[in-house]
Backbone atoms as SQL, in Angstrom:
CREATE TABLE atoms (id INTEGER PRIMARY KEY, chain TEXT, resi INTEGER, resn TEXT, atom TEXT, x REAL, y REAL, z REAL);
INSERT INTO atoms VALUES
  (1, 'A', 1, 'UNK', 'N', 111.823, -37.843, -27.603),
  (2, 'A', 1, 'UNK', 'CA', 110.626, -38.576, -27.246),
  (3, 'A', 1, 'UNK', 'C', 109.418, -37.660, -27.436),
  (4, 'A', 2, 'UNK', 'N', 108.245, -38.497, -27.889),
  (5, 'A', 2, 'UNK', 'CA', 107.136, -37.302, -28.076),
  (6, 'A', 2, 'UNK', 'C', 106.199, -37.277, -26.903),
  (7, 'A', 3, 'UNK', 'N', 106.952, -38.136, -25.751),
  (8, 'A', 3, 'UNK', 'CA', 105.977, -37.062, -24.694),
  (9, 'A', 3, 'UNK', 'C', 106.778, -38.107, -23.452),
  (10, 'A', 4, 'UNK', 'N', 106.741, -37.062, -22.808),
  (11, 'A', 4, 'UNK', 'CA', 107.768, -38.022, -21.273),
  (12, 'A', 4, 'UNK', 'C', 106.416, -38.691, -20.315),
  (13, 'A', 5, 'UNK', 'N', 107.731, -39.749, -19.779),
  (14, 'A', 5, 'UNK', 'CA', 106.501, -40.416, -18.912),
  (15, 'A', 5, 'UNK', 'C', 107.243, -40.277, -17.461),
  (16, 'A', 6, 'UNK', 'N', 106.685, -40.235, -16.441),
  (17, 'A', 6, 'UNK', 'CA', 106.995, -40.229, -14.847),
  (18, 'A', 6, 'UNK', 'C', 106.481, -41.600, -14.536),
  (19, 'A', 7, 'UNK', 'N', 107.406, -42.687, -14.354),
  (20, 'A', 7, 'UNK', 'CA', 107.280, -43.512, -13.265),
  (21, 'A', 7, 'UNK', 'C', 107.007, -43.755, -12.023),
  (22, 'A', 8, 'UNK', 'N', 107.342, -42.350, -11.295),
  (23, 'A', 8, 'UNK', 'CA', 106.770, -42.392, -10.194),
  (24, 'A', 8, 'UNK', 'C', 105.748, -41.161, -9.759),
  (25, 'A', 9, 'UNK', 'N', 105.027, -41.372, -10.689),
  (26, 'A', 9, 'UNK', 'CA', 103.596, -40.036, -10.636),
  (27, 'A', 9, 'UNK', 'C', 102.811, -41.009, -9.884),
  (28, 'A', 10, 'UNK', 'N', 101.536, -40.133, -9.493),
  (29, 'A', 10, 'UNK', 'CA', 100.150, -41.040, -8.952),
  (30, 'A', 10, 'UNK', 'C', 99.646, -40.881, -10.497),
  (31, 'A', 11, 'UNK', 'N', 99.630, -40.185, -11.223),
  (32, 'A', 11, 'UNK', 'CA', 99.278, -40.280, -12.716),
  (33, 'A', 11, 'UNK', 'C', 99.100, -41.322, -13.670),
  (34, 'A', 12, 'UNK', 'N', 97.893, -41.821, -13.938),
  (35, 'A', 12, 'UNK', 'CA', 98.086, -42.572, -14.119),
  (36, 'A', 12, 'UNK', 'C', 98.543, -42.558, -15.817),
  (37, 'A', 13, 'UNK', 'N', 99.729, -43.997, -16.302),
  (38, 'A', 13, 'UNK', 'CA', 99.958, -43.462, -17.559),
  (39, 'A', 13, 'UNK', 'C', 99.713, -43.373, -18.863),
  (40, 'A', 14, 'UNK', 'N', 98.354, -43.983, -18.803),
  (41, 'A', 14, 'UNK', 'CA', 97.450, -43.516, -20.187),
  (42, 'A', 14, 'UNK', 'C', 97.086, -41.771, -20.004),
  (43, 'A', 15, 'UNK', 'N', 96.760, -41.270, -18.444),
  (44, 'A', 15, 'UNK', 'CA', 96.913, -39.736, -18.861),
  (45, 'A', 15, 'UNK', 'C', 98.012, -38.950, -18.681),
  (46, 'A', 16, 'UNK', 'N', 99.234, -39.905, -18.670),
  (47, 'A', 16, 'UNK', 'CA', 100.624, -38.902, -18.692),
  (48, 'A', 16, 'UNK', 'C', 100.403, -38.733, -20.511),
  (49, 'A', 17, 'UNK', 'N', 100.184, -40.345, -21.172),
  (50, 'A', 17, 'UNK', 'CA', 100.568, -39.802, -22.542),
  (51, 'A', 17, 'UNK', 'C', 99.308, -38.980, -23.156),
  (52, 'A', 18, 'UNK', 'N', 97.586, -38.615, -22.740),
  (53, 'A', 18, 'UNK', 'CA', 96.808, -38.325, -23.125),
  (54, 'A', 18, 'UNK', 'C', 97.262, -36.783, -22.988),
  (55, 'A', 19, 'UNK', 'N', 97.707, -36.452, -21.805),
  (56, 'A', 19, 'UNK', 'CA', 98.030, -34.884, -21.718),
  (57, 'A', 19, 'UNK', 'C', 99.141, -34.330, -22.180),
  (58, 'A', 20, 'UNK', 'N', 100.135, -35.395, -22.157),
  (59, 'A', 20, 'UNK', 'CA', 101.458, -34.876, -22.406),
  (60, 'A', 20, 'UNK', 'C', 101.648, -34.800, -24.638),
  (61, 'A', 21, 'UNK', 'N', 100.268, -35.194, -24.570),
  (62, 'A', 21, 'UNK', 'CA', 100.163, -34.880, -26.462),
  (63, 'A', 21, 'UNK', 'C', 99.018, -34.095, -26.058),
  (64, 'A', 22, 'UNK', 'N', 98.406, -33.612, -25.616),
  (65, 'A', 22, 'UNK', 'CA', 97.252, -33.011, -25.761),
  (66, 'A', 22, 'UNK', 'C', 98.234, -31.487, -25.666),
  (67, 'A', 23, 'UNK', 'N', 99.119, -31.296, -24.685),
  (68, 'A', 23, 'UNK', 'CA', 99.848, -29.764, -24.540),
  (69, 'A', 23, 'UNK', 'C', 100.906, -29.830, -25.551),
  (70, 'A', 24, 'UNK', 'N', 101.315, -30.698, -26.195),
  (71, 'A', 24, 'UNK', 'CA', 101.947, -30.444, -27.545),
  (72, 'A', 24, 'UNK', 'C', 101.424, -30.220, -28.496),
  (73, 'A', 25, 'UNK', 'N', 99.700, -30.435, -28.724),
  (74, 'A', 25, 'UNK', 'CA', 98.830, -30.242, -30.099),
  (75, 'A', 25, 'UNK', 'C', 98.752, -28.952, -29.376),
  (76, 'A', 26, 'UNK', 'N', 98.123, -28.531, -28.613),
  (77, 'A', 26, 'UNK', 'CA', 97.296, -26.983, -28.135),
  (78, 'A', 26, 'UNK', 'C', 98.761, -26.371, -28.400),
  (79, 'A', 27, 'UNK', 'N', 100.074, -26.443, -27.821),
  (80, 'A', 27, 'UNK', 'CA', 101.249, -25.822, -28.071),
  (81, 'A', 27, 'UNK', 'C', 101.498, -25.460, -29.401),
  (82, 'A', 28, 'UNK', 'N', 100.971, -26.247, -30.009),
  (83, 'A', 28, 'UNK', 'CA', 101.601, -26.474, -31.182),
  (84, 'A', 28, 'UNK', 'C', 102.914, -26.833, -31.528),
  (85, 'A', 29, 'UNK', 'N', 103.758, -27.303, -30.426),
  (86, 'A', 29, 'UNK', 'CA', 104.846, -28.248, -30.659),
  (87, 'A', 29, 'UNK', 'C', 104.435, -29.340, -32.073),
  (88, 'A', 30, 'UNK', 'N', 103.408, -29.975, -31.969),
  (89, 'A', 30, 'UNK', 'CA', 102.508, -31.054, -32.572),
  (90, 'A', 30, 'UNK', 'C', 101.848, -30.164, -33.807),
  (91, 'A', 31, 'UNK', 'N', 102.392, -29.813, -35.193),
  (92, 'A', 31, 'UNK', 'CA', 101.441, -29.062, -35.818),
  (93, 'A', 31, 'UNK', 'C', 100.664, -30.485, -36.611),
  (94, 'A', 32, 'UNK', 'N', 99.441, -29.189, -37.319),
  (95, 'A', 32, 'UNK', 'CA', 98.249, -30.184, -37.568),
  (96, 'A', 32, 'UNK', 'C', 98.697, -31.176, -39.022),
  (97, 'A', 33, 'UNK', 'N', 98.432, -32.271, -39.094),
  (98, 'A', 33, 'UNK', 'CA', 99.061, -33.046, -40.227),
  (99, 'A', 33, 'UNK', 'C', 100.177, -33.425, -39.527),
  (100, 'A', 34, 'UNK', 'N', 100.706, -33.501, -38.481),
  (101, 'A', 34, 'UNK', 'CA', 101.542, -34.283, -38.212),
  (102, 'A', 34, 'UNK', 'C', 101.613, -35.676, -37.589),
  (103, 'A', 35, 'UNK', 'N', 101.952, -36.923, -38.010),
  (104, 'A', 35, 'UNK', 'CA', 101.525, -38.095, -38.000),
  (105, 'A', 35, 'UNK', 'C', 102.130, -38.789, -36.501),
  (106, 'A', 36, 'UNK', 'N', 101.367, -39.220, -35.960),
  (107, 'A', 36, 'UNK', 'CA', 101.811, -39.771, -34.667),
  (108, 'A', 36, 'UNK', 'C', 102.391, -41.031, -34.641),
  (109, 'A', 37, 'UNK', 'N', 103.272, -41.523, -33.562),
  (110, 'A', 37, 'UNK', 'CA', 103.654, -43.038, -33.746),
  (111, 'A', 37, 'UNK', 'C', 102.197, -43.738, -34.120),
  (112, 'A', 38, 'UNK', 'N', 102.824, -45.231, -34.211),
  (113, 'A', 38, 'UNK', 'CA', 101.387, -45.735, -33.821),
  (114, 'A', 38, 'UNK', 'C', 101.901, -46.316, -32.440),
  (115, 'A', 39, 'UNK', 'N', 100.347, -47.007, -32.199),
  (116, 'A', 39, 'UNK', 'CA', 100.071, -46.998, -31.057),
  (117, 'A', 39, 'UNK', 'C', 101.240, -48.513, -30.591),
  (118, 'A', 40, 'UNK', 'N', 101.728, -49.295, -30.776),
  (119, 'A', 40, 'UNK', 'CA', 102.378, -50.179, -30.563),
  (120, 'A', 40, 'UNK', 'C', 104.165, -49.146, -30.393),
  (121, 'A', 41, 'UNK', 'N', 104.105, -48.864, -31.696),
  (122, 'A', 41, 'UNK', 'CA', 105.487, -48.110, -31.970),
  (123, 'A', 41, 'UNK', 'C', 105.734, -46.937, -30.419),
  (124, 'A', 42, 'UNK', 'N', 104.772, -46.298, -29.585),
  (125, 'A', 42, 'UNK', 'CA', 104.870, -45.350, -28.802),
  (126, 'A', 42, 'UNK', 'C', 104.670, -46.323, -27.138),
  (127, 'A', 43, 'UNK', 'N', 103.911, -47.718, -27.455),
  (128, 'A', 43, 'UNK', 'CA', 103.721, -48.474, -26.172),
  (129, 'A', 43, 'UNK', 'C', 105.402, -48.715, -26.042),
  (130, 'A', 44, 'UNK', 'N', 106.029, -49.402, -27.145),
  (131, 'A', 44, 'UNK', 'CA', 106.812, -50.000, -26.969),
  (132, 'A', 44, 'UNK', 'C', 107.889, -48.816, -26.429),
  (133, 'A', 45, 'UNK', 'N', 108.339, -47.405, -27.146),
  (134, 'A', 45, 'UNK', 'CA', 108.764, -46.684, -26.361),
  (135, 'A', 45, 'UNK', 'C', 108.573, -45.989, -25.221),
  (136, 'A', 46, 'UNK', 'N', 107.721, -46.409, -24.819),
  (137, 'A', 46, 'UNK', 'CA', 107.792, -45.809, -23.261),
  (138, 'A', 46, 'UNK', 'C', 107.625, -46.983, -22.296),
  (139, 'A', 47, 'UNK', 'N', 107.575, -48.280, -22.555),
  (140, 'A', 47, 'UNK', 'CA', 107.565, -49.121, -21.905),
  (141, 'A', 47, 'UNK', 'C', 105.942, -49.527, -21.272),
  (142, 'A', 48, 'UNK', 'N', 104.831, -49.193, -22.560),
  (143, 'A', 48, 'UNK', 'CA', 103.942, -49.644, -21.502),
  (144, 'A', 48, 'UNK', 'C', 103.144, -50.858, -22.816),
  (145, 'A', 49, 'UNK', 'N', 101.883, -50.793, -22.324),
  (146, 'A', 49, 'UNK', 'CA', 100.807, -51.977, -22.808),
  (147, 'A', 49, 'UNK', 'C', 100.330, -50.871, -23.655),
  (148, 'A', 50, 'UNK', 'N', 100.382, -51.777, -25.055),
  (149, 'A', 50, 'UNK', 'CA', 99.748, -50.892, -26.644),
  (150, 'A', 50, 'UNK', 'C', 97.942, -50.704, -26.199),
  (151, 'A', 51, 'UNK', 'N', 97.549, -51.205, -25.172),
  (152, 'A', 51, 'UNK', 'CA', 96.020, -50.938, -24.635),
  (153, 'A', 51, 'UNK', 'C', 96.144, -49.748, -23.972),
  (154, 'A', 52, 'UNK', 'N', 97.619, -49.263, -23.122),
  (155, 'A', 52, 'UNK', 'CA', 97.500, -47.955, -22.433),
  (156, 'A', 52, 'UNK', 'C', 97.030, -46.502, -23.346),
  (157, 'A', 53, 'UNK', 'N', 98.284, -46.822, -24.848),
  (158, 'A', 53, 'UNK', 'CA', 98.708, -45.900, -25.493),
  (159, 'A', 53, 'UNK', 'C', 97.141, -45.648, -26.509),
  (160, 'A', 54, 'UNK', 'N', 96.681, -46.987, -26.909),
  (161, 'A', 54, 'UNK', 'CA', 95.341, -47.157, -27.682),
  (162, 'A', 54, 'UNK', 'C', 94.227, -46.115, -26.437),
  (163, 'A', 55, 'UNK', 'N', 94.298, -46.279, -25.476),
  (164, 'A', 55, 'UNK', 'CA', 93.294, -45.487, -24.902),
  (165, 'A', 55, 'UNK', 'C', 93.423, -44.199, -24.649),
  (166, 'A', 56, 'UNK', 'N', 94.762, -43.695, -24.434),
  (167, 'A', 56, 'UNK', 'CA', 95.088, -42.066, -24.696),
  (168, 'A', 56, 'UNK', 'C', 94.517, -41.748, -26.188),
  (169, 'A', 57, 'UNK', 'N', 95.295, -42.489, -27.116),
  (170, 'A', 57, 'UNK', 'CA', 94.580, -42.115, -28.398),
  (171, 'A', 57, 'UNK', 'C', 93.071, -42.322, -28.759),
  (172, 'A', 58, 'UNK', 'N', 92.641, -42.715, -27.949),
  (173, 'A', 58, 'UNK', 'CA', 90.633, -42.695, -28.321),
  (174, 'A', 58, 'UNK', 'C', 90.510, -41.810, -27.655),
  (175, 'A', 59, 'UNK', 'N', 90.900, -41.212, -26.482),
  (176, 'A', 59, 'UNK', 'CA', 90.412, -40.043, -25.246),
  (177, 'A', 59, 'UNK', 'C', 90.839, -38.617, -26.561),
  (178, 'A', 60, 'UNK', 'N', 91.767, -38.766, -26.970),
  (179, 'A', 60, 'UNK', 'CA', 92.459, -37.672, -27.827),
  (180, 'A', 60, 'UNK', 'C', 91.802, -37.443, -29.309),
  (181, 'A', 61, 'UNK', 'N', 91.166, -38.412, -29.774),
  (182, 'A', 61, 'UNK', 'CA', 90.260, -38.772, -30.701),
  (183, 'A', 61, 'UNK', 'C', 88.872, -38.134, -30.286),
  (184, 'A', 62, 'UNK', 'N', 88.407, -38.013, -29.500),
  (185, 'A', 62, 'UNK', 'CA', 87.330, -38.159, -28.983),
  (186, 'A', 62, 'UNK', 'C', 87.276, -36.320, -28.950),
  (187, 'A', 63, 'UNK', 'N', 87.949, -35.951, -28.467),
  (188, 'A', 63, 'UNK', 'CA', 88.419, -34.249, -27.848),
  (189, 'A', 63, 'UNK', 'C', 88.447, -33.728, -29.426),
  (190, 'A', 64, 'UNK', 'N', 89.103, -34.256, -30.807),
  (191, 'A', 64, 'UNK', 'CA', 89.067, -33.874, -31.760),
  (192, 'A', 64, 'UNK', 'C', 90.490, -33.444, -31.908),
  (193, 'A', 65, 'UNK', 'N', 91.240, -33.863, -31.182),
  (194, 'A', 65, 'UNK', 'CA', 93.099, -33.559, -31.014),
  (195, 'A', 65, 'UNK', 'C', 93.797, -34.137, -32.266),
  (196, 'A', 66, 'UNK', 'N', 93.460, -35.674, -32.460),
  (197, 'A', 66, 'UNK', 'CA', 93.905, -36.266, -33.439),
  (198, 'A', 66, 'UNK', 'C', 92.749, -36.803, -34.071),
  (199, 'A', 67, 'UNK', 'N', 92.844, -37.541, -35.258),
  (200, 'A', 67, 'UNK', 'CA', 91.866, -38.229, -36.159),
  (201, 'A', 67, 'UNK', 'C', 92.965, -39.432, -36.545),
  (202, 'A', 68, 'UNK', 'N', 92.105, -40.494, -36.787),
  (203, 'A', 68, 'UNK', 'CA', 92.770, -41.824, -37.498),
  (204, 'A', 68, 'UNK', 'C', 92.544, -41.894, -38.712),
  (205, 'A', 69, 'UNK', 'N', 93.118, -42.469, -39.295),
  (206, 'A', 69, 'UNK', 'CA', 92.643, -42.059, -41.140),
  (207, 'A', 69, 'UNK', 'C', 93.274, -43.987, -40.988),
  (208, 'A', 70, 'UNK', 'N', 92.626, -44.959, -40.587),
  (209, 'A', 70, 'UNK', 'CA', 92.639, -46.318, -40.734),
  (210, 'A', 70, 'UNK', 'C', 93.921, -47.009, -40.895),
  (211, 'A', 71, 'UNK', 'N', 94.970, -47.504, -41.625),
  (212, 'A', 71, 'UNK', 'CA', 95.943, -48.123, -41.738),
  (213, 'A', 71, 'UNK', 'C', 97.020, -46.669, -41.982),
  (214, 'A', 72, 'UNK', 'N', 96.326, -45.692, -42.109),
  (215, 'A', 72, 'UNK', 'CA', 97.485, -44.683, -42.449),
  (216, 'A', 72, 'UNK', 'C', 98.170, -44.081, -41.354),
  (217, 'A', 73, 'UNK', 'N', 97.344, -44.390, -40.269),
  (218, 'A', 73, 'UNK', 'CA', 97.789, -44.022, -38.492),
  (219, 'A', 73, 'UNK', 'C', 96.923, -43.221, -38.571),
  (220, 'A', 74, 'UNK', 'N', 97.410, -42.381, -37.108),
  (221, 'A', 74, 'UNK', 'CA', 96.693, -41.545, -36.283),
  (222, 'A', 74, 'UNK', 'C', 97.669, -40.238, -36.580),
  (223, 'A', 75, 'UNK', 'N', 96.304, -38.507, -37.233),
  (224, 'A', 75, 'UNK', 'CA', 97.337, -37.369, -37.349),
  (225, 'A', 75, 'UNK', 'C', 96.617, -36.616, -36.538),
  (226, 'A', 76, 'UNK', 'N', 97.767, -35.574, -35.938),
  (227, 'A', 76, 'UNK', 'CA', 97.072, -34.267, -35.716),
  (228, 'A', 76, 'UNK', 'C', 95.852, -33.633, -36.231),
  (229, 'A', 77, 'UNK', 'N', 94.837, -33.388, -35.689),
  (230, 'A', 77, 'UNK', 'CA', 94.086, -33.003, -36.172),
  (231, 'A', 77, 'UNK', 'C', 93.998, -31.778, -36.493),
  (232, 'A', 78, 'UNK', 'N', 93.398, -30.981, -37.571),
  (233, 'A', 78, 'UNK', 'CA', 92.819, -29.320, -37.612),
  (234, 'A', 78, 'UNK', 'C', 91.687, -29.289, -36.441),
  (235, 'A', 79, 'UNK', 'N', 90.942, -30.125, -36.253),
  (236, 'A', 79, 'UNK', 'CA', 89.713, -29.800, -35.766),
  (237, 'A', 79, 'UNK', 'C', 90.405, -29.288, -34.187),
  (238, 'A', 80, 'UNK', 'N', 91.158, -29.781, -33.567),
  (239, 'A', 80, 'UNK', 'CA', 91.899, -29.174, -32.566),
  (240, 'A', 80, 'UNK', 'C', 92.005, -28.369, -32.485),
  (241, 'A', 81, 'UNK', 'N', 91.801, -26.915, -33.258),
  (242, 'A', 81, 'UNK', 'CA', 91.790, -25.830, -33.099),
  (243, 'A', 81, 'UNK', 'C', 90.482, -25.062, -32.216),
  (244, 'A', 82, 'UNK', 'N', 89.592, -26.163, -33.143),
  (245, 'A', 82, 'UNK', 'CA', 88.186, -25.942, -32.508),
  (246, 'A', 82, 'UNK', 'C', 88.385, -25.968, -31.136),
  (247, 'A', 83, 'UNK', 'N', 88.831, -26.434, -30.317),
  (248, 'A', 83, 'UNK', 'CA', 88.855, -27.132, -28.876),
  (249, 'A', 83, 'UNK', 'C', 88.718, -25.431, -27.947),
  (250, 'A', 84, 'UNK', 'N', 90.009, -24.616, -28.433),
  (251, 'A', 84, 'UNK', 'CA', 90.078, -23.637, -28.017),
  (252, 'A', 84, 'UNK', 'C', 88.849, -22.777, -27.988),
  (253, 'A', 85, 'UNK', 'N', 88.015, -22.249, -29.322),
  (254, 'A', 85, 'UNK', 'CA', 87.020, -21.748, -29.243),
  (255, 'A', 85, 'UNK', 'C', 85.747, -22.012, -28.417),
  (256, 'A', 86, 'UNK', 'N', 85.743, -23.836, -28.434),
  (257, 'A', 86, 'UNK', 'CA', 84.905, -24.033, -27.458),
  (258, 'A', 86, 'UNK', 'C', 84.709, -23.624, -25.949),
  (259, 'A', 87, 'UNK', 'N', 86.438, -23.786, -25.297),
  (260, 'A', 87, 'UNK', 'CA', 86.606, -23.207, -24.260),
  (261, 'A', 87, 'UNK', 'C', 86.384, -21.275, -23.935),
  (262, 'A', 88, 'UNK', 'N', 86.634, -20.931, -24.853),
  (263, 'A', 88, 'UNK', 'CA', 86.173, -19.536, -25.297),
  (264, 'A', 88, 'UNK', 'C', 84.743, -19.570, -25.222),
  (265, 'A', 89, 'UNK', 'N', 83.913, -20.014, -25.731),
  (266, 'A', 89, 'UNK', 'CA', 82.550, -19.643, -25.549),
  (267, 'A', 89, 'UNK', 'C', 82.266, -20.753, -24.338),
  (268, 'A', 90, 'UNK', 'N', 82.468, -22.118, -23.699),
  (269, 'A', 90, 'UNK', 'CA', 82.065, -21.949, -22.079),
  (270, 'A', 90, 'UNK', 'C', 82.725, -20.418, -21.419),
  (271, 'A', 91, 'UNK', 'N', 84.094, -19.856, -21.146),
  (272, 'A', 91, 'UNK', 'CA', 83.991, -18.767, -20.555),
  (273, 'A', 91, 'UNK', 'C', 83.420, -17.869, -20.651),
  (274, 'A', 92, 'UNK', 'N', 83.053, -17.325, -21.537),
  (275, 'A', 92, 'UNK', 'CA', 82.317, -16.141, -21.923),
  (276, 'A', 92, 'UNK', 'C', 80.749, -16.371, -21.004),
  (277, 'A', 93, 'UNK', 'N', 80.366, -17.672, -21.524),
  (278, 'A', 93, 'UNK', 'CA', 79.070, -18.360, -20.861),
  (279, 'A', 93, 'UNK', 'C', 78.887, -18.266, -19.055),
  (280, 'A', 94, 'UNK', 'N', 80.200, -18.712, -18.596),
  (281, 'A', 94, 'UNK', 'CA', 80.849, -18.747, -17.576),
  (282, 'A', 94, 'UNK', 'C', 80.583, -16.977, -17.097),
  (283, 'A', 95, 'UNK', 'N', 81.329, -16.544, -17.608),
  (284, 'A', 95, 'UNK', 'CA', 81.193, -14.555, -16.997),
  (285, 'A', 95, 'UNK', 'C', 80.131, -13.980, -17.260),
  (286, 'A', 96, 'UNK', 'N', 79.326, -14.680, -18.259),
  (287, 'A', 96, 'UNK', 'CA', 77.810, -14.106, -18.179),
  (288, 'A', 96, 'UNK', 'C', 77.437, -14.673, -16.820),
  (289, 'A', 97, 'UNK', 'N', 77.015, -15.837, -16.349),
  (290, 'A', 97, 'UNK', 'CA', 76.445, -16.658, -15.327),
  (291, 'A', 97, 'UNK', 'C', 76.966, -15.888, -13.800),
  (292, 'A', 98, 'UNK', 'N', 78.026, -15.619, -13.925),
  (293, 'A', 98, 'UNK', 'CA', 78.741, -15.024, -12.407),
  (294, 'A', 98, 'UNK', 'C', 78.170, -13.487, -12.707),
  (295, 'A', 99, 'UNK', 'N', 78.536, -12.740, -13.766),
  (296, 'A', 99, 'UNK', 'CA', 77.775, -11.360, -13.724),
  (297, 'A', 99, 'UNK', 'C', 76.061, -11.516, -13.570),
  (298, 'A', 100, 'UNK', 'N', 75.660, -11.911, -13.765),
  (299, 'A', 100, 'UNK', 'CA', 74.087, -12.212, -13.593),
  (300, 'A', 100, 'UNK', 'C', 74.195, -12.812, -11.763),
  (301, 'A', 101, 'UNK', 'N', 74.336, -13.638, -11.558),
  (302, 'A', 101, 'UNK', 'CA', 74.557, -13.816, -10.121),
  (303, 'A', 101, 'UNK', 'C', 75.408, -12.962, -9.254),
  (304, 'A', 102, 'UNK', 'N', 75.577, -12.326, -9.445),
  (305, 'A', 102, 'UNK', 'CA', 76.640, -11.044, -8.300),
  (306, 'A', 102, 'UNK', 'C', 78.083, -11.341, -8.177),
  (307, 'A', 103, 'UNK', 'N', 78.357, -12.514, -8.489),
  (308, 'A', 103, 'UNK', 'CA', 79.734, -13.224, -7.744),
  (309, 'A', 103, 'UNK', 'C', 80.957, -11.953, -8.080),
  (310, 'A', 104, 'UNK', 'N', 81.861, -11.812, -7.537),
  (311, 'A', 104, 'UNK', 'CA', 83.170, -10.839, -7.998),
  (312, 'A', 104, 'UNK', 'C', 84.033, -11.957, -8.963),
  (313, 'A', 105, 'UNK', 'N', 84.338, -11.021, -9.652),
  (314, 'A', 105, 'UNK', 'CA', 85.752, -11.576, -10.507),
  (315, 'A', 105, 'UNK', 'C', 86.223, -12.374, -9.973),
  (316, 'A', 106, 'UNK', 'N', 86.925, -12.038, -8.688),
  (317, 'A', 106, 'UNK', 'CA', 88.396, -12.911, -8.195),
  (318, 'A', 106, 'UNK', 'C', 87.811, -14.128, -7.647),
  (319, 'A', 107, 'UNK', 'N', 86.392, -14.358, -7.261),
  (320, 'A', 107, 'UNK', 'CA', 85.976, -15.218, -6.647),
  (321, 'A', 107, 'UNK', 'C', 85.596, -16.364, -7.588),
  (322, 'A', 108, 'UNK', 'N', 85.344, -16.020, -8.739),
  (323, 'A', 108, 'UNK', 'CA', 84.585, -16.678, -9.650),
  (324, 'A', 108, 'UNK', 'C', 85.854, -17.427, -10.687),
  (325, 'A', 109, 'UNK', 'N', 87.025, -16.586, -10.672),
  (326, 'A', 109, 'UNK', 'CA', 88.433, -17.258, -11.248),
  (327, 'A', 109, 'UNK', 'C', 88.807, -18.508, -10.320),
  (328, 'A', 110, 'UNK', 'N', 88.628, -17.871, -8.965),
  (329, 'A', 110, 'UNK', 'CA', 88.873, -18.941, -8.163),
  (330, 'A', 110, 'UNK', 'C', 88.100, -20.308, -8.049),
  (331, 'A', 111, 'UNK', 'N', 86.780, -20.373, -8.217),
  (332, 'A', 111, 'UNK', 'CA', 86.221, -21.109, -8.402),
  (333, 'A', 111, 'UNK', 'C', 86.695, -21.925, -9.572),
  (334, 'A', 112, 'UNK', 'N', 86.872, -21.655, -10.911),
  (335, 'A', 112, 'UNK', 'CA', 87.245, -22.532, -11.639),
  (336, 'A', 112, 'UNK', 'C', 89.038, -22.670, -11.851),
  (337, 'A', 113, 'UNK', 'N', 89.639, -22.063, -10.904),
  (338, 'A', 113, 'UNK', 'CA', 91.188, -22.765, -10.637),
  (339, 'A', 113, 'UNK', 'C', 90.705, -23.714, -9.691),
  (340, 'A', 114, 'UNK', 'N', 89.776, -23.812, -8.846),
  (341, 'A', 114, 'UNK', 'CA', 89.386, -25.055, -7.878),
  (342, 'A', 114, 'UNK', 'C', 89.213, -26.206, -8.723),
  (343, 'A', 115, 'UNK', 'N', 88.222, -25.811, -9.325),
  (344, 'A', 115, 'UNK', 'CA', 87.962, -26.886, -10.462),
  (345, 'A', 115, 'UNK', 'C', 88.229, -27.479, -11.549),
  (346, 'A', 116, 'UNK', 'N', 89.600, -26.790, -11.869),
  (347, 'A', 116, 'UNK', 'CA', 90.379, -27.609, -12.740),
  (348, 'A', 116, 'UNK', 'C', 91.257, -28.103, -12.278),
  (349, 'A', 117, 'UNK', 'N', 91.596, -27.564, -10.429),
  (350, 'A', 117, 'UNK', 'CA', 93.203, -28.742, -10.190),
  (351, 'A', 117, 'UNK', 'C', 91.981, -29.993, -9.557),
  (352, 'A', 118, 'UNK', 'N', 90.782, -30.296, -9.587),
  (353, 'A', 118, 'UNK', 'CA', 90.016, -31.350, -8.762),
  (354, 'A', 118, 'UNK', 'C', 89.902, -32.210, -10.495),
  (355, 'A', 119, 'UNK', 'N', 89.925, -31.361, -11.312),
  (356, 'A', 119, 'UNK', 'CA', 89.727, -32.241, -12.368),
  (357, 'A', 119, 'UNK', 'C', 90.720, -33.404, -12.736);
């Protein structure tokens, strides 16, 4: 299966399948050029509504994870690579902002482990 689903998560499951392909592209489990179900073909295997799976894939579209190339489906994208660098230059941005304000290291990691399990 290309990405598991939990039935009994509070998760909801357009972002079980939005994340659970989003850590297979960044993994690279998912290399780039590799063609995804479509969106009916992946509703129907996991048992949900082709509107769930259609909206992971626009959220994932959107991030630059995958691209649609029209009747040919939806592939992995290259531009996904980008994603990483971006996060690279917010941190960097990030440790400038806390070194300019005084904050310590450990306090300032902590701050954004706060803020990514609230995310």
């Amino acid at each position: 299966m290309i990405v598991d689903l939990d039935t009994s998560s509070s998760v909801p499951p357009f972002e079980q399948v939005r994340s659970g392909l989003a850590s297979r592209i960044n993994d690279h489990s998912l290399t780039v050029g590799t063609r995804l179900p479509t969106v009916r073909k992946l509703a129907a295997d996991l048992g949900l509504a082709a509107n769930t799976v259609a909206r992971a894939y626009r959220e994932l579209e959107v991030a630059g994870l995958i691209e649609t190339r029209g009747r040919t489906g939806s592939f992995v994208s290259s531009a996904g690579d980008e994603t990483r660098q971006q996060l690279r230059d917010a941190a960097a941005d990030y440790a400038d902002l806390t070194h300019r304000l005084g904050v310590p290291h450990t306090e300032a990691i902590d701050i954004v482990a706060t803020a990514i399990k609230q995310a």
